[in-house]
Backbone bond lengths (Angstrom), bond angles and torsions (degrees), N, CA, C in turn:
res aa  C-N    CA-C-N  psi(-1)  N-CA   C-N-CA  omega(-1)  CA-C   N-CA-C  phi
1 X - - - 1.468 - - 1.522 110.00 -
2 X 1.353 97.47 117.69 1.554 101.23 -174.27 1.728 96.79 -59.99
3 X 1.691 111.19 162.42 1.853 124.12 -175.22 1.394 94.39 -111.04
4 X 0.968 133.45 104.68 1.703 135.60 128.51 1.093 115.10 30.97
5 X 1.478 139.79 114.67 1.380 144.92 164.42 1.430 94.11 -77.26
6 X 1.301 103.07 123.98 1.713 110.03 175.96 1.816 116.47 -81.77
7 X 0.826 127.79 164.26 1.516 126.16 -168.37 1.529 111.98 -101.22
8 X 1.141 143.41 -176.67 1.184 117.93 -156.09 1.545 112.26 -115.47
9 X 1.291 94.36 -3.03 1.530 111.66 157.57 1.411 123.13 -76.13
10 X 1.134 119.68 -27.70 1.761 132.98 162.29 1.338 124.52 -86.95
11 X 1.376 96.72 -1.83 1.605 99.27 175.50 1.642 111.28 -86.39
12 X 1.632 97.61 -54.55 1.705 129.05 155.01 1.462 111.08 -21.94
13 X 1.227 115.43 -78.36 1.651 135.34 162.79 1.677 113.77 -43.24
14 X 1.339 102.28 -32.29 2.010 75.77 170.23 1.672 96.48 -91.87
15 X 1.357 118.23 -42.50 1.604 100.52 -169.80 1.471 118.34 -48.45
16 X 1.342 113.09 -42.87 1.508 129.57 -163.82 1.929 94.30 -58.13
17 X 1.929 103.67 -53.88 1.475 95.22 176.57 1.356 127.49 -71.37
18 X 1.742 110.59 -18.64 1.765 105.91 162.48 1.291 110.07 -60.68
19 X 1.543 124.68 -30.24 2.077 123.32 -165.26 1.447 92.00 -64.81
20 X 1.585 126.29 -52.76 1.341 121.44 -156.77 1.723 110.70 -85.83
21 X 1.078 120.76 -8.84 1.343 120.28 173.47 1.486 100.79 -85.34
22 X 1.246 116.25 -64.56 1.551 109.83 161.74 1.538 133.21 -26.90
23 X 0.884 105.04 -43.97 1.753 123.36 177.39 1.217 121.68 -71.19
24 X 1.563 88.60 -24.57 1.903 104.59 -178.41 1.939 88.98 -77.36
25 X 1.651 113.75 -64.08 1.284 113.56 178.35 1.689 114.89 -29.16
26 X 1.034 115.41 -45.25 1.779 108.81 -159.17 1.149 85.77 -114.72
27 X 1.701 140.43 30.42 1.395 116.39 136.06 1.936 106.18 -86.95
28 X 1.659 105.94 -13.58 1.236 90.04 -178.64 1.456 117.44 -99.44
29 X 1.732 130.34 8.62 0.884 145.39 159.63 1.679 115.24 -72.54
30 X 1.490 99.51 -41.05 1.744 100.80 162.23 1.782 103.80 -62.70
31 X 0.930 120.29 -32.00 1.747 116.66 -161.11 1.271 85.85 -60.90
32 X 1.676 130.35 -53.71 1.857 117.20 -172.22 1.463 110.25 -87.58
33 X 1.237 111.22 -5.14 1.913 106.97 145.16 2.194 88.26 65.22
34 X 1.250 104.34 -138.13 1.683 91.97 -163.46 1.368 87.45 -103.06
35 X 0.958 126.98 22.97 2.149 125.18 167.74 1.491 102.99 -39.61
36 X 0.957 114.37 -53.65 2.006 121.41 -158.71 1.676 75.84 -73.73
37 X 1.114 140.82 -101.15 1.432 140.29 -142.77 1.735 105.23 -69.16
38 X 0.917 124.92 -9.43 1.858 119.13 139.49 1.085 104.98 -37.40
39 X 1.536 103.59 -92.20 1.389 125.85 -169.58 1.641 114.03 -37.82
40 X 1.043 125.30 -45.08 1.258 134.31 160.99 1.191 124.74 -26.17
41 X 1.573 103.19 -63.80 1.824 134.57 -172.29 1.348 109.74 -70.94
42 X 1.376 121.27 -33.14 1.479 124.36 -171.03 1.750 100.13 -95.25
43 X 1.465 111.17 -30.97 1.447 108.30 173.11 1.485 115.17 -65.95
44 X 1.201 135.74 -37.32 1.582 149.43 141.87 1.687 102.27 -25.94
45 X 1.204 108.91 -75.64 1.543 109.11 -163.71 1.478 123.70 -60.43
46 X 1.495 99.51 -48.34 2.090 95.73 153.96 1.569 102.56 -60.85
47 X 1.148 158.05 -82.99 1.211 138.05 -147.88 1.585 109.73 -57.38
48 X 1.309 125.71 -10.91 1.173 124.72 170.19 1.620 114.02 -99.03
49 X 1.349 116.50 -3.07 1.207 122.29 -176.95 1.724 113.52 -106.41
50 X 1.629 106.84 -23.38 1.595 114.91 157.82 1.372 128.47 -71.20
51 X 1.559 88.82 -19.87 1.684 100.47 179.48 1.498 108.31 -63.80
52 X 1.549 100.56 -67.30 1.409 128.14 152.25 1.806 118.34 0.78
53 X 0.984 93.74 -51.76 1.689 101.72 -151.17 1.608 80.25 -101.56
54 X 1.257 126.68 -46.15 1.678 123.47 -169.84 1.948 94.66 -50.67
55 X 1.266 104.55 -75.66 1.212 109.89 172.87 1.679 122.29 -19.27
56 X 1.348 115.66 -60.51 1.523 127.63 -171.53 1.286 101.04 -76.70
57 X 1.588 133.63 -18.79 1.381 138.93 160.86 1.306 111.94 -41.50
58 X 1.699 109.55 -71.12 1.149 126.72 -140.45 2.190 98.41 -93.75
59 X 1.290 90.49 -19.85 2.097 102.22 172.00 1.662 103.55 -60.81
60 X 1.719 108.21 -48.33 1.022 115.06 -173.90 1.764 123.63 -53.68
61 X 1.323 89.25 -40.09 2.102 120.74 -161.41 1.757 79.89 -77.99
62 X 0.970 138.69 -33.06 1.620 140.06 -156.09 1.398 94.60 -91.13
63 X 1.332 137.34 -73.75 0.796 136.87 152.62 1.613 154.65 -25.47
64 X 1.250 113.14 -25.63 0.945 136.39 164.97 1.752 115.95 -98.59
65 X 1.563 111.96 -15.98 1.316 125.47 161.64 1.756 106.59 -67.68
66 X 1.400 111.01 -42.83 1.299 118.50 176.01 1.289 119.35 -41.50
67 X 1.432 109.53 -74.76 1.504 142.79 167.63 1.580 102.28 -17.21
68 X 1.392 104.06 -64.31 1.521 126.44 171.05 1.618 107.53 -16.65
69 X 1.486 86.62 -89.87 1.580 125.96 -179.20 1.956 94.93 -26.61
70 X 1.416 107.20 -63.45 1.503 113.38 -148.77 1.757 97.77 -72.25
71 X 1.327 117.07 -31.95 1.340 114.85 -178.09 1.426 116.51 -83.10
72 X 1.602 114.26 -8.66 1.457 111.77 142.39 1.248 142.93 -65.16
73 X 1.286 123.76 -15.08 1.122 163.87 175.02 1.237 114.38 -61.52
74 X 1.616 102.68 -66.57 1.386 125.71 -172.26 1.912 92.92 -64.07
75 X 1.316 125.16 -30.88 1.609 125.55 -157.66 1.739 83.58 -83.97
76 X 0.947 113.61 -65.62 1.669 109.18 -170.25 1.646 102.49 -60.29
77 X 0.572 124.31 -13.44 2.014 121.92 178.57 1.303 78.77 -76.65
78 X 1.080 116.77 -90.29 1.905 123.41 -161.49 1.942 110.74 -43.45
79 X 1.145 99.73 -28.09 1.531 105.25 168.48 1.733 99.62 -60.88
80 X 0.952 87.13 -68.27 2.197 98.60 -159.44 1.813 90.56 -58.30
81 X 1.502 118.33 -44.47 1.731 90.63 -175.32 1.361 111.43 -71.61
82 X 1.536 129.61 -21.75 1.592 123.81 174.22 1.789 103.71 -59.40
83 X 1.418 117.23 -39.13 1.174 108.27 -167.58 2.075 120.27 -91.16
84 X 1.120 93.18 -16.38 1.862 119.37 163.30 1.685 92.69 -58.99
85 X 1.362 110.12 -80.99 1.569 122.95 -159.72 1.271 103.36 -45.67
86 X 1.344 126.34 -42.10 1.393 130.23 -147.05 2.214 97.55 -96.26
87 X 1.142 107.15 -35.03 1.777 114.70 136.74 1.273 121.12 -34.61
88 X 1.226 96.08 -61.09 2.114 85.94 -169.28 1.601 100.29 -89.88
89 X 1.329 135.30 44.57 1.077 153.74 153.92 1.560 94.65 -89.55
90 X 1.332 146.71 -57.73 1.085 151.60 -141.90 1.334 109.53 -114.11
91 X 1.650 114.30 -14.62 1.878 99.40 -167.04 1.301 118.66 -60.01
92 X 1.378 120.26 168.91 1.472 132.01 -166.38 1.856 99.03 -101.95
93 X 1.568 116.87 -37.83 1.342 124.33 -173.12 1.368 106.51 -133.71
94 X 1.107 99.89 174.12 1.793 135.10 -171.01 1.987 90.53 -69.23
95 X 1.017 106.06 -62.02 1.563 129.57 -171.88 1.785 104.44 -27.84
96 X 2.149 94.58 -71.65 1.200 103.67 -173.56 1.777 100.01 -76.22
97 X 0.939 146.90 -9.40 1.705 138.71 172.99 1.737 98.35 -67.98
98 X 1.162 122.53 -63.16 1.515 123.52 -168.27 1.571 105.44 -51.82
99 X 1.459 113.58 -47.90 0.918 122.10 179.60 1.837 131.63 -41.85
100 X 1.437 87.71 -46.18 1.616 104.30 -171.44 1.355 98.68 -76.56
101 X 2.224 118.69 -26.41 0.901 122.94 -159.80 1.917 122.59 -69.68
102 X 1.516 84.94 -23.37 1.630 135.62 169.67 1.771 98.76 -45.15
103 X 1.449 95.00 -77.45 1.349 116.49 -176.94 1.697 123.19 -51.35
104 X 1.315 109.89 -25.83 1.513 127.27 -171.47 1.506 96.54 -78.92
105 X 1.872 106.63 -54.33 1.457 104.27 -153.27 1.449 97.90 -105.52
106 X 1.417 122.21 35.26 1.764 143.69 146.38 1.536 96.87 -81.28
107 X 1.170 117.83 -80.44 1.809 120.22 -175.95 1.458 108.11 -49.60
108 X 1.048 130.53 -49.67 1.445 118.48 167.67 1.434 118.89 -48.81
109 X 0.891 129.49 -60.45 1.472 131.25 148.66 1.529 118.88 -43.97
110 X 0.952 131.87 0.41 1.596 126.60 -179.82 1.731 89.26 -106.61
111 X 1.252 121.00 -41.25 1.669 138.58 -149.37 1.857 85.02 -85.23
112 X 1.280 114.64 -41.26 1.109 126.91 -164.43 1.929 111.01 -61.83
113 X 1.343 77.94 -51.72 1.968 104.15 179.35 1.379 108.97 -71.54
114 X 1.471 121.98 -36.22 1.542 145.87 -160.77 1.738 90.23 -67.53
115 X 1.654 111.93 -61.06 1.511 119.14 172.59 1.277 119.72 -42.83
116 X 0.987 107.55 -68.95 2.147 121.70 -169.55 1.614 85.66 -52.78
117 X 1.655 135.87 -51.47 1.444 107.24 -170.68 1.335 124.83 -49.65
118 X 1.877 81.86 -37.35 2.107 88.24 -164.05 1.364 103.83 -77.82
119 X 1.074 130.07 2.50 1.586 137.56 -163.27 1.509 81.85 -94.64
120 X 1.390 113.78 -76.06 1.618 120.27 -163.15 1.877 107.27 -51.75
121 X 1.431 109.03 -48.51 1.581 113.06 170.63 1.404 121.06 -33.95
122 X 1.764 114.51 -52.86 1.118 139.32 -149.22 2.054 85.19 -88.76
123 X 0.957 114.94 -46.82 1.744 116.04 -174.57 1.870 98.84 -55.91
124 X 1.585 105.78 -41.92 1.342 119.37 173.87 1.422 114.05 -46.87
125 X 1.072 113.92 -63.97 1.770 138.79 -171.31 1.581 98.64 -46.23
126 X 1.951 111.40 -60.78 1.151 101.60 -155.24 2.142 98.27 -89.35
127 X 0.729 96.43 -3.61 1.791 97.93 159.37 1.764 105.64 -57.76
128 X 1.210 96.12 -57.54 1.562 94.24 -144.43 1.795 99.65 -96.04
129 X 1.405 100.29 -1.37 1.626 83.79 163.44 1.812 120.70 -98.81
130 X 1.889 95.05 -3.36 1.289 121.68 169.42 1.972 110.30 -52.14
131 X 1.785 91.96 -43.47 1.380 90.85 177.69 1.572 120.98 -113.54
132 X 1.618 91.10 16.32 1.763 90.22 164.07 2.030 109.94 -85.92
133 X 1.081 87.00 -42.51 1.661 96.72 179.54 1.616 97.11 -64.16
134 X 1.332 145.64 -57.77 1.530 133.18 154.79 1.202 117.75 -31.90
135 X 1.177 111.06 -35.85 1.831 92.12 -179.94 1.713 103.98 -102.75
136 X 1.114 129.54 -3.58 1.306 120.57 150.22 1.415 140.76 -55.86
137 X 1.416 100.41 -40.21 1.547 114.74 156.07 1.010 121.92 -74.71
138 X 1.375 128.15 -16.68 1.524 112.08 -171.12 1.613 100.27 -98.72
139 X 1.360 105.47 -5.26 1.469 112.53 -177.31 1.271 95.64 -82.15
140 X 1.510 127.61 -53.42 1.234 134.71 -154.03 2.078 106.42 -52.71
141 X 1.533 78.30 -55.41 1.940 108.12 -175.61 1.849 98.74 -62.85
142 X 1.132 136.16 -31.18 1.547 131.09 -172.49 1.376 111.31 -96.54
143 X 1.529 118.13 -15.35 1.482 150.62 152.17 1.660 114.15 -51.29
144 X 1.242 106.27 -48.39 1.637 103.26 176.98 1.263 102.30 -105.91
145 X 1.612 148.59 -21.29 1.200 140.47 150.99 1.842 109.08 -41.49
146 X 1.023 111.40 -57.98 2.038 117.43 168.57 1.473 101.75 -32.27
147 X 1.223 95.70 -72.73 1.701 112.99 -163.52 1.894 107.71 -45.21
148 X 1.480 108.55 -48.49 1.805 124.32 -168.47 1.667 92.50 -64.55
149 X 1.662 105.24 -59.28 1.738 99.49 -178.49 0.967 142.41 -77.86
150 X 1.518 115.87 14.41 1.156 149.20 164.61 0.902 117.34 -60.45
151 X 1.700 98.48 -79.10 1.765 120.72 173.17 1.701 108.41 -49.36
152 X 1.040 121.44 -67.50 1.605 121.41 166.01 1.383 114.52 -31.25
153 X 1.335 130.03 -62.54 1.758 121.62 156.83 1.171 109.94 -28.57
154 X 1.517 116.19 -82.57 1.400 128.63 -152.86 1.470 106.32 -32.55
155 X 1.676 110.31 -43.72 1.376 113.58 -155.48 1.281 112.76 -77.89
156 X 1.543 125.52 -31.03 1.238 170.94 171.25 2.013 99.96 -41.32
157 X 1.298 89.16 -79.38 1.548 92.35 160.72 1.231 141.55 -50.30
158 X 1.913 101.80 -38.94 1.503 101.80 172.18 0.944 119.11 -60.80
159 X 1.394 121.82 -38.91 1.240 126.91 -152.17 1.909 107.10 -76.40
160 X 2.228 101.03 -34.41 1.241 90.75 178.35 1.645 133.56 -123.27
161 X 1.771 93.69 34.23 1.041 122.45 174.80 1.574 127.51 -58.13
162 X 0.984 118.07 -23.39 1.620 142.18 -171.01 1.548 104.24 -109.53
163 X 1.178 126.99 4.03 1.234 140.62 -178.88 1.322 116.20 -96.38
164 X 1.535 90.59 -53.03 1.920 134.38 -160.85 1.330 85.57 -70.67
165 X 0.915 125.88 -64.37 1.918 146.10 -177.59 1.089 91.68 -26.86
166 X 1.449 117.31 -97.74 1.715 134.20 -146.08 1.412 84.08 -62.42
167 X 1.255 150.91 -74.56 1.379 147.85 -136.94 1.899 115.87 -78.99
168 X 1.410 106.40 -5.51 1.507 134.41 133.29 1.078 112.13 -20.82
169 X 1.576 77.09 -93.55 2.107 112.45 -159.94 1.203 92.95 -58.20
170 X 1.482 142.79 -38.09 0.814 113.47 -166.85 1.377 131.24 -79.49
171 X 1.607 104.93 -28.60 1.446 132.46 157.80 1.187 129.91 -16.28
172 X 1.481 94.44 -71.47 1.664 124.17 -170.85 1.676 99.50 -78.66
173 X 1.712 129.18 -32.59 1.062 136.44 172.19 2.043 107.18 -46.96
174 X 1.289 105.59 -56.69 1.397 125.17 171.77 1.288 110.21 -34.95
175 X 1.496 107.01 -74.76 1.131 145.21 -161.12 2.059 98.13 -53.89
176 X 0.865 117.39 -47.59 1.413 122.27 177.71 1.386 103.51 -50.59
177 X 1.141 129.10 -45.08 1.578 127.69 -164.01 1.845 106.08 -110.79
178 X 1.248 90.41 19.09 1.764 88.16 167.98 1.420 118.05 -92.71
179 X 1.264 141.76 136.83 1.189 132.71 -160.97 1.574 91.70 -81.04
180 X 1.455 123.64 141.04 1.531 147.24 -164.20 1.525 91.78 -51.56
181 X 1.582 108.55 -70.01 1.758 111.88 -157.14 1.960 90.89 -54.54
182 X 1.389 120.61 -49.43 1.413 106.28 -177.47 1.507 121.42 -42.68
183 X 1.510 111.75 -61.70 1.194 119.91 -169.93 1.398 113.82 -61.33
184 X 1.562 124.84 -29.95 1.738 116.35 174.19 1.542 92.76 -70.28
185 X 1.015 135.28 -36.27 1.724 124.40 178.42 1.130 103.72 -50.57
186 X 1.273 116.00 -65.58 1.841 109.24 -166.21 1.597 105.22 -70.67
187 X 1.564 105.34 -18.19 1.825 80.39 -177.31 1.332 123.11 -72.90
188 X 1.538 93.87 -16.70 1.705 111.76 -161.32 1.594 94.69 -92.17
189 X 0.792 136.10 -23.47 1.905 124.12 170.79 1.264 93.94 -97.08
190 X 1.258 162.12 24.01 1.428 160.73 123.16 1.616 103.26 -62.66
191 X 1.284 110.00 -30.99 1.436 93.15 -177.87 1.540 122.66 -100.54
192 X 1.547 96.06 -9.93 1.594 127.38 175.58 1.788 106.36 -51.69
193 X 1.514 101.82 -56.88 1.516 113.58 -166.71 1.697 112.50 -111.21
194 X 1.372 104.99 147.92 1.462 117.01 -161.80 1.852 92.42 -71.74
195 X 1.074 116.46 -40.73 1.921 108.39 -176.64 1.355 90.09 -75.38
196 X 1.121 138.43 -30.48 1.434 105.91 -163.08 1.631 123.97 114.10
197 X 0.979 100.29 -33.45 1.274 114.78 -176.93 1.650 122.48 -60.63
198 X 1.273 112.92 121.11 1.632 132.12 176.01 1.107 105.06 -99.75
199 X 1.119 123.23 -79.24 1.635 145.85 -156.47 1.688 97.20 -82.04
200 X 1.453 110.47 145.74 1.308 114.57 159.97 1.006 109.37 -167.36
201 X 1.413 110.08 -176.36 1.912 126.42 178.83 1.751 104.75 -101.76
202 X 1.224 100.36 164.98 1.455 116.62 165.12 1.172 111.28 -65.51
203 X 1.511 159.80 135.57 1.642 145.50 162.46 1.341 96.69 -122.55
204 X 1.256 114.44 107.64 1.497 117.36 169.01 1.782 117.33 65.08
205 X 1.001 117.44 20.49 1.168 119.65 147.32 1.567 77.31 115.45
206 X 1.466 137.37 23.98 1.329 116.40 177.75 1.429 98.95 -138.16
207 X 1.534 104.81 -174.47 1.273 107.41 174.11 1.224 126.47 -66.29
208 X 0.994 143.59 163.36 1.772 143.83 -179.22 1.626 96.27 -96.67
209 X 1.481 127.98 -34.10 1.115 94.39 -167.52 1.643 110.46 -102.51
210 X 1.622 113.04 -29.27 1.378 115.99 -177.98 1.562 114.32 -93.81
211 X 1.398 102.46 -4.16 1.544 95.67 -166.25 1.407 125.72 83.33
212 X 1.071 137.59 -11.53 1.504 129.84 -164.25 2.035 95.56 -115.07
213 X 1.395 82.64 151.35 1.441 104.08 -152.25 2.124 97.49 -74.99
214 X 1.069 97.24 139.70 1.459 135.60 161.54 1.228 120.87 -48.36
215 X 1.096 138.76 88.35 1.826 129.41 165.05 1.535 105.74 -47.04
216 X 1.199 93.47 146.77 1.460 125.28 -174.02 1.389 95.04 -47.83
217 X 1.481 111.09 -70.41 1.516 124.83 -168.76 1.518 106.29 -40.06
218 X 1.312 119.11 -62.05 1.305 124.91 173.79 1.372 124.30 -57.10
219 X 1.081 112.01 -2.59 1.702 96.29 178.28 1.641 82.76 -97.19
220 X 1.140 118.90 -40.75 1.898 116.40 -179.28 1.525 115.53 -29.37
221 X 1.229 85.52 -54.13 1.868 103.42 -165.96 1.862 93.62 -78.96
222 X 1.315 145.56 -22.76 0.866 151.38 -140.32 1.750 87.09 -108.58
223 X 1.007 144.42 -62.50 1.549 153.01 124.54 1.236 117.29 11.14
224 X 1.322 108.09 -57.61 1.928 120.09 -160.72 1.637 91.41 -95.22
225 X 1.015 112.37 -29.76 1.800 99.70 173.23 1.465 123.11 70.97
226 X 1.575 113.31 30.58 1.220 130.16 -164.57 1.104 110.71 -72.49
227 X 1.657 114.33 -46.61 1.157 102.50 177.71 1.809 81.83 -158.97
228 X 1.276 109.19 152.62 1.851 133.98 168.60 1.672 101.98 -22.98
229 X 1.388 117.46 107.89 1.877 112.57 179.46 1.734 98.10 -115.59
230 X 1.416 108.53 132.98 1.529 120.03 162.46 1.201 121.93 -108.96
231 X 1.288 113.75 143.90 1.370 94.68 170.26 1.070 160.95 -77.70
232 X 1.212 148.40 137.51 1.462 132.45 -155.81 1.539 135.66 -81.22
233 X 0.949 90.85 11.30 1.780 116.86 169.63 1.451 111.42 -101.59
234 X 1.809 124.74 -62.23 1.170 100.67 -157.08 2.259 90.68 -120.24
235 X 1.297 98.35 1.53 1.792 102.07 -178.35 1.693 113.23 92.79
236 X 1.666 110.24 -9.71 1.166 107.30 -148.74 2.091 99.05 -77.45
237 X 1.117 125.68 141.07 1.251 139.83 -178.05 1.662 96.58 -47.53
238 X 1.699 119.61 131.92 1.234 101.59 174.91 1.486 94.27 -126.22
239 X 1.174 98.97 166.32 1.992 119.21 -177.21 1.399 111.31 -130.54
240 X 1.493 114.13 155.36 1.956 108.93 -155.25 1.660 71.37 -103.60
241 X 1.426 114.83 -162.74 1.442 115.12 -149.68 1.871 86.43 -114.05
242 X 1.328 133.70 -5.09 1.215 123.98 161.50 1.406 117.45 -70.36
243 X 1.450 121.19 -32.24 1.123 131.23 -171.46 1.972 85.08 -69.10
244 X 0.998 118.18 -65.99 1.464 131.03 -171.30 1.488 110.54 -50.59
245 X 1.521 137.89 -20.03 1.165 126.97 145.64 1.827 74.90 107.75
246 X 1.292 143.81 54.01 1.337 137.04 -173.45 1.314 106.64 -177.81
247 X 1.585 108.21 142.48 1.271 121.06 175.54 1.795 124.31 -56.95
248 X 1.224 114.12 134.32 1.156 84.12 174.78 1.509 145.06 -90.77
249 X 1.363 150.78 161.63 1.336 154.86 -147.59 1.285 104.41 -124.95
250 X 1.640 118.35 113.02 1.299 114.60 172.38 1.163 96.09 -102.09
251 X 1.936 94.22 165.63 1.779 100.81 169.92 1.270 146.19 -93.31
C-alpha cells in the first residue's frame, strides 16, 4: 500500500512538533547543567590517579629491592676485608701483603659506592612516597567529590526520568514519519546551534532563531506553504505562526 505524500503544511507541523518535544528534552538536559561531564571528568581523574599510585607503589617495591641488593653487598665486602686482613696476618712476602692490600682497599671502595647508591635510592624513596601520600589525598578528596555528584545526578534524573521517557517516545514516534532527507536537515542544524533550535516562527518580522529580519517576500511564501522556506541568514527551517498554534504579531 502505497503511504501518503504529506502536504507541506503537515510536513511543517511534524517538524515544528519534533522542535518542541526536543526543546522539552534539552530543557531537561539543562536541568543536570554539566553534572554528567563532572562526573565524567572526576571518573577519568581517579582512574588516572590509581594508575598513579599503582605505579609509585611498585617504583617504590623496585627500589627498595635495590637498596636490598646494595646492602648485601656492603655484608660480603666486610666479609672479604675480615677474610683479606686476617691473610696478611700470615703472608710470606711484601708481594702477597700489597696484594691482599689491593683487595681490602677494592671492597672499601665497593662498600664505599654500595653507600652513595643506598643514600641516592633512599633520597628516591622519600620523594616518591612524598607523592604517593599526595596522590592519596587527592584521590581520597576527588573520591568524595564522585560520590556528592553522583548523588546530585542520581536525584536529578529521578526526578526527570519519566519526563525524558515520554518526550522520547514521542520523538522517535515523530521521527518515524519524517521524510529521511527532512529529518537529516533538522538533525544537522540541531547540532549546528547550542539551543537546539531548527524549526522556528517569524517574531516580528524576523527570524526566531538568529534575529535578523525577514524579507517581505519571504514571509509571503512562508504563509502560502508552497514549498519548505529557511532562512537566509542562519538556514534555520521557519514556520508562519498558524503552523505555530499562535496569533499572529505584526510590527
Amino acid at each position: 500500500m502505497a503511504t501518503k505524500e504529506l502536504s507541506i503544511k503537515e510536513k511543517l507541523t511534524q517538524m515544528f512538533e519534533l522542535q518542541k518535544i526536543d526543546s522539552q528534552i534539552d530543557a531537561l538536559s539543562i536541568l543536570k547543567g554539566e553534572l554528567p561531564m563532572e562526573v565524567s571528568d572526576l571518573e577519568d581523574e581517579i582512574e588516572g590517579l590509581n594508575k598513579r599510585i599503582d605505579k609509585l607503589k611498585e617504583s617504590i617495591k623496585n627500589v627498595d629491592t635495590e637498596v636490598s641488593r646494595h646492602k648485601g653487598n656492603i655484608t660480603d665486602s666486610e666479609a672479604l676485608i675480615k677474610k683479606y686482613e686476617k691473610q696478611m696476618d700470615n703472608v710470606k712476602n711484601n708481594r702477597e701483603f700489597t696484594a691482599l692490600s689491593k683487595e681490602v682497599e677494592m671492597q672499601k671502595l665497593e662498600i664505599e659506592l654500595s653507600n652513595k647508591k643506598i643514600g641516592d635510592a633512599e633520597d628516591q624513596v622519600g620523594i616518591k612516597k612524598e607523592a604517593l601520600t599526595a596522590s592519596k589525598k587527592r584521590l581520597k578528596e576527588r573520591s568524595g567529590n564522585l560520590d556528592e555528584k553522583k548523588v546530585e545526578l542520581e536525584k536529578i534524573i529521578k526526578k526527570t526520568e519519566k519526563e525524558e521517557r515520554k518526550f522520547n517516545k514521542q520523538a522517535n514516534s515523530i521521527k518515524e514519519n519524517v521524510e529521511p532527507r527532512l529529518l537529516k536537515a533538522y538533525e544537522r542544524l540541531r547540532n549546528n546551534y547550542r539551543n537546539g533550535l531548527a524549526v522556528v516562527t517569524v517574531e516580528r518580522n524576523a527570524c526566531g532563531g538568529c534575529f535578523n529580519r525577514i524579507p517581505p517576500q519571504l514571509k509571503i511564501e512562508i504563509g502560502m506553504r508552497k514549498n519548505i522556506q529557511s532562512c537566509e541568514h542562519c538556514s534555520r527551517i521557519l514556520v508562519d505562526d498558524e503552523i505555530a498554534g499562535k496569533e499572529a504579531v505584526e510590527a
